[in-house]
N, C-alpha and C positions, 0 to 999 in steps of 0.2 A: 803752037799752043791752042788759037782758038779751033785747029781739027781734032785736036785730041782731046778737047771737050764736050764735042760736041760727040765723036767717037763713043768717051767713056758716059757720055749721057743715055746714047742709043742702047749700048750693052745693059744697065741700069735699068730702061725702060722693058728691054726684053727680059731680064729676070725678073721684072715685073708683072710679066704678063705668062710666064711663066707658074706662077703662083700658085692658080686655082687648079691648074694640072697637079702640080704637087701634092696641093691638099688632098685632090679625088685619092690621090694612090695612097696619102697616108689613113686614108679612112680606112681603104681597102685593107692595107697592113694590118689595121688596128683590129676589124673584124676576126683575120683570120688568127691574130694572136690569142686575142681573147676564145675563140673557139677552142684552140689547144689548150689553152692554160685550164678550161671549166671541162674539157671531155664532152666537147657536143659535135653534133657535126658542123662540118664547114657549109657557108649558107649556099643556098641552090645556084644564085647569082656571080658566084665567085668560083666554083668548082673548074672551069674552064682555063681560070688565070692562079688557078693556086700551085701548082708546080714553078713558075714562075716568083710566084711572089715570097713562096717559100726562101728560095735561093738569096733572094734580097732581101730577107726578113735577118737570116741565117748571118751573113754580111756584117749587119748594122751594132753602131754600139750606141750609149748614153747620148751622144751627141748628133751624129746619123740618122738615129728614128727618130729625132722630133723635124720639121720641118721649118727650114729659116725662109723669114721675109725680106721685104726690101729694106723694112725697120730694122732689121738685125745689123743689114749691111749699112745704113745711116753713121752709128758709130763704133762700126769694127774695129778700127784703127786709133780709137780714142786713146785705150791705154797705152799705146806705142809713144806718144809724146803728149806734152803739155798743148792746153789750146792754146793759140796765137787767134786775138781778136781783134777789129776793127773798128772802133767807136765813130760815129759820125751824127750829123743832125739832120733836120728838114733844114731849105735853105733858107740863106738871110735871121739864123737865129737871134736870140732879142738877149740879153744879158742874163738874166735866170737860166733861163737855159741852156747857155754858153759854161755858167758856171755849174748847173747839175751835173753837165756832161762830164766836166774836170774833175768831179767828187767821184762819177761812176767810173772814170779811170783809175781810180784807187782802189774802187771794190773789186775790181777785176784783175786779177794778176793777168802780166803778161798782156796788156791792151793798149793800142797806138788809139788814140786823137787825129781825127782828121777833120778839118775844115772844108763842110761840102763844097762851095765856091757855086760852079755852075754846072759842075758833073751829077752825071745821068744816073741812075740807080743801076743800069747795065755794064756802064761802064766803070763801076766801084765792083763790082761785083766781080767784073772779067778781071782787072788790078788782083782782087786778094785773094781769087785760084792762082792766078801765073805768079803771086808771092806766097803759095802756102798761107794761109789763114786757113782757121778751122771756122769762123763765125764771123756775123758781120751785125752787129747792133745799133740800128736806128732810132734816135731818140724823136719825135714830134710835141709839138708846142699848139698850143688856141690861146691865143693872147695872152703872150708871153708866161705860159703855165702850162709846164711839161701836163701833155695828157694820151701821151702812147708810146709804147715802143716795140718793136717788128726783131725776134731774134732771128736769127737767117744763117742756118748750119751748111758749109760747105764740104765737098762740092755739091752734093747733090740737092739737099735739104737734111728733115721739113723746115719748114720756116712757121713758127709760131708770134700772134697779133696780141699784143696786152693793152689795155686801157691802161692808164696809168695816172693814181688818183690821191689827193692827199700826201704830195712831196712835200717834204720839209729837206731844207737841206744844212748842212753842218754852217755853210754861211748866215742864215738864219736865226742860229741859236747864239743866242748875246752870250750865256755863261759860256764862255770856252774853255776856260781855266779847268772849270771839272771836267768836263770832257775831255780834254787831255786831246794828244797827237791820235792821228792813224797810224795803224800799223799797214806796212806792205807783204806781212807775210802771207803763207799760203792759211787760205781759215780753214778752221773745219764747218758742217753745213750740216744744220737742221732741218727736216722736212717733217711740219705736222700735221694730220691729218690728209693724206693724199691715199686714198682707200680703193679709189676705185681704177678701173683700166687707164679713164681718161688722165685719172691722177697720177698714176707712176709713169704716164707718157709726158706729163707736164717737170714730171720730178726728172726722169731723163734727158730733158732738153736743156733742162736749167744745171742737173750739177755737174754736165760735161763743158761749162763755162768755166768750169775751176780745173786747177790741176791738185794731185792730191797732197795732203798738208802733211809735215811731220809732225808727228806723236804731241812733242810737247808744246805747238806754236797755243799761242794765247789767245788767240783773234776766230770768234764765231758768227756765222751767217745763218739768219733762221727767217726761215719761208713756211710760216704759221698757217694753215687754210682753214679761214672761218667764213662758211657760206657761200662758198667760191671765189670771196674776196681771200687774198695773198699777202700777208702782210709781213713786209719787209724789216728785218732789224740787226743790226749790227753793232756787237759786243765786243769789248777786250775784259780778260776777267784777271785780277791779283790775288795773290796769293798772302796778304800781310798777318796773318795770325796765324799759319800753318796749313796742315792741308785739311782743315775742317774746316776753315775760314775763307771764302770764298769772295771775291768783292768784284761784280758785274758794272762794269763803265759802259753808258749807250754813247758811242763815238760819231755815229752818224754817217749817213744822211738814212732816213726813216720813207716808205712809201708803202699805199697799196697797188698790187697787181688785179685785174679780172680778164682774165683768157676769154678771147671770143672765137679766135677763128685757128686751126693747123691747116695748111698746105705743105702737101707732099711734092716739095718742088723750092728752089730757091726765090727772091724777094723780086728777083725783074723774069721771072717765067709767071706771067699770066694765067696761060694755058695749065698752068700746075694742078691735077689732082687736087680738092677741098677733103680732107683727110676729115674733118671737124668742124663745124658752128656750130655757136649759141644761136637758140632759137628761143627766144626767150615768149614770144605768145604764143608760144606750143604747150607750153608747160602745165601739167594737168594740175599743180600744188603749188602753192609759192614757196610751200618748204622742201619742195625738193631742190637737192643737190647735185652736182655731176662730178665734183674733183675728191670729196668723200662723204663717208658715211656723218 
């Protein structure tokens, strides 16, 4: 198992590097298509390789002519099964965080609980390729107050770093009564304001942690982005007047997210590609935003 990881890591790395040859050739394509398409001539530069690229242009269809990355290949395989995820902590967790972790076991369909103990972050890692897991979620604590979590897509990555700020959790809230049970079903998932590149690469990392819901399950997850803060909420809604009547129950647990960092690479490769940081005294405005408009 561990050469066959190591194997399908190398292949990986080499369609990786792969890439920027790919792109040259697609510019090339692109030129001489557009040449044809307006009736001009083909450019001086390219006269020599356009019999050639012809043949390959000639080839190609919808899916052919655009050019895929290692992103693409991250989750190819997504819609073939449900994830199967790993929940775990930093060690020696303190009781709040023991019990966040139990609550984010419910938000997550299909997620096992593990008790770190004394194991290595390489060796959790190597465990939930050789069992199939799709993802691996680290939760961290500073005095006794969940304040990060590391999502870690396998096998290859990326691995995305959240701050993690203003947990409340369902054990906190005294009125339970209104709140009512959790549901375990599959939710469906809001994503608001995710506008820009970095945002629908944040939104792809988070809704391949779900598998997809039926039509009529009741239970929703909304990942609201205000300011590049993330704010977490989780609803069941009734139906007790008809279907114009709608009645939205917050069941819990409530938090916000702020992305700092993606690495193109899983959570114990060091060495990983920096896909992404916040760079926060670089910032020409304080109102500029990165996740959307």
């Amino acid at each position: 198992m561990h050469r066959r990881n190591i194997r399908l890591r190398r292949e990986y790395l080499y369609r990786k590097s792969l890439e920027g040859k790919e792109r040259l050739l697609y510019e090339k394509k692109r030129k001489i298509r557009e040449a044809l398409e307006e009736g001009k001539p083909i450019p001086t530069e390219l006269r020599n390789e356009e019999a050639a690229l012809r043949k390959e242009i000639d080839l190609e269809d919808e899916i052919t002519a655009v050019p895929r990355s290692t992103i693409d290949d991250e989750y190819a395989n997504a819609p073939e099964k449900d994830p199967k995820i790993l929940l775990t902590t930093s060690r020696n967790p303190s009781a709040p965080l023991t019990q966040f972790v139990k609550e984010l076991k419910i938000v997550f369909p299909n997620a096992q609980r593990m008790n770190r103990g004394g194991q290595v972050i390489s060796e959790i890692i190597e465990t939930c390729r050789s069992h199939d897991f799709t993802d691996v979620i680290l939760v961290h604590e500073n005095r006794g107050v969940p304040d990060g979590i590391v999502i870690s897509h396998l096998p290859f990555g990326p691995t995305a770093y959240f701050g993690l700020l203003n947990v409340v959790t369902r054990h906190d809230i005294k009125d339970k009564k209104s709140m009512g049970t959790m549901s375990e079903a599959y939710p469906h998932l809001i994503f608001d304001k995710f506008s820009t590149k970095l945002g629908e690469r944040t939104v792809n990392i988070l809704k391949h942690l779900f598998p997809v819901p039926k039509p009529d399950t009741k239970r929703i997850l909304t990942f609201a982005n205000q300011s590049d803060y993330i704010s977490f909420r989780h609803h069941v809604y009734e139906k007790n007047g008809g279907p114009k009547s709608i009645e939205l129950k917050e069941v819990g647990p409530r938090f916000e997210l702020r992305l700092y960092q993606i690495k193109l690479g899983t959570m114990d490769q060091d060495e990983a590609q920096i896909e992404w940081v916040i760079k926060p005294y670089m910032n020409t405005s304080k109102k500029r935003t990165l996740l959307g408009d």
